[in-house]
N, C-alpha and C positions, 0 to 999 in steps of 0.2 A: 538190744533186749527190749526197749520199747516200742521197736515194731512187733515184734512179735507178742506184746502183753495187747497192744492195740490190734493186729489183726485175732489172737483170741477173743477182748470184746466185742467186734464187730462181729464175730462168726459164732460165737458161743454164747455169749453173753456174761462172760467173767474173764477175768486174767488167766485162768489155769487154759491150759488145754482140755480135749474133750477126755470124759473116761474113755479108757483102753481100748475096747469094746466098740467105740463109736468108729476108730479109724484104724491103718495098719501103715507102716514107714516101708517104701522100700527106698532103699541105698545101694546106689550104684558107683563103683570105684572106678574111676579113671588113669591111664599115666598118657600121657599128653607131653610132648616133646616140647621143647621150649619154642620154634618155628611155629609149632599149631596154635595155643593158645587161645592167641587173639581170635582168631577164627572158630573154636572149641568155645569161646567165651561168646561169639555171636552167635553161634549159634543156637545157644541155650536161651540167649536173649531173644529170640525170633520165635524160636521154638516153645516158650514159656505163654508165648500170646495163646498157643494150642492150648498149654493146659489151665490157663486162666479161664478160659472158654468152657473147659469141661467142666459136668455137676460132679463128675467120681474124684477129679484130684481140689485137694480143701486148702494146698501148702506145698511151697518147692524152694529149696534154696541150692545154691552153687556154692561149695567153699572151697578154697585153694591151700594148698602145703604151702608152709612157712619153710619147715626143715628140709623138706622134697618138694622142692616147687613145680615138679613135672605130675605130681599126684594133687588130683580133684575127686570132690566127694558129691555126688546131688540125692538131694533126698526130698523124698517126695510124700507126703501123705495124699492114701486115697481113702476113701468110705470105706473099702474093703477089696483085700487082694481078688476075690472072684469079679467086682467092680470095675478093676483094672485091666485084669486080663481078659475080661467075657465082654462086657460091653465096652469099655474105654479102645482096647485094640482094634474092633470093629468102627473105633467111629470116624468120621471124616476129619477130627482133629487128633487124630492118632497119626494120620497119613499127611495132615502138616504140620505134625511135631518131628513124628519121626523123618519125612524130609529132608527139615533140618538138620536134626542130629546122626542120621545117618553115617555121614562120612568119618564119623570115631569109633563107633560100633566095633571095629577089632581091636580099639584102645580098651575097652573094659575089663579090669580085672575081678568084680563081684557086681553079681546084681540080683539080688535077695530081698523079697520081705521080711520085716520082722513087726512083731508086736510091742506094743508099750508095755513097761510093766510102771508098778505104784513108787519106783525109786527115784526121784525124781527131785531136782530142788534148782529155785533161779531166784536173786536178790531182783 
């Protein structure tokens, strides 16, 4: 939780995140075989140098099933889902992100934006 109150002040300039408005989540569900993993997990690590690089994505985390440890979640904030799709898919760190991640692409079970809403609460 502290990285994430410290990557809000550094990009925001408070602990909250930004209003609603400012960004959109997309979340993507993985199931990933126990043999891929590690390889699923470097490649997000390689692949993340892509979106670090871009101005549309602001935030990406990977998180892993405790109860279903073949399901991964990555979520990703951009400026805005037209952001994402119009210019981020066009740009030369699209094609080495996706690269990367390419070889799971028929592991995806959802991969949707959504919106923030004001429900929200972190100690």
């Amino acid at each position: 939780m502290k990285m994430i109150t410290l990557w809000c002040v550094l990009l925001f300039g408070s602990s909250s995140l930004p209003p609603k408005d400012n960004y959109v989540v997309e979340i993507i569900r993985y199931k990933i075989p126990a043999d891929q993993q590690k390889n699923f997990e470097a490649a997000y690590t390689e692949g993340g140098k892509s979106l670090k690089a871009s101005p549309y994505c602001l935030h990406y985390e990977v998180i892993h099933g405790i109860e279903e440890p073949e399901k991964y979640i990555v979520r990703i904030h951009w400026t805005s889902k037209e952001d994402h799709e119009k210019l981020f898919r066009q740009s030369a760190a699209f094609r080495s992100f996706f690269k990367e991640v390419r070889p799971f692409f028929d592991n995806i079970e959802e991969m949707k934006h959504y919106d923030q809403t004001s429900i929200s609460w972190s100690k």
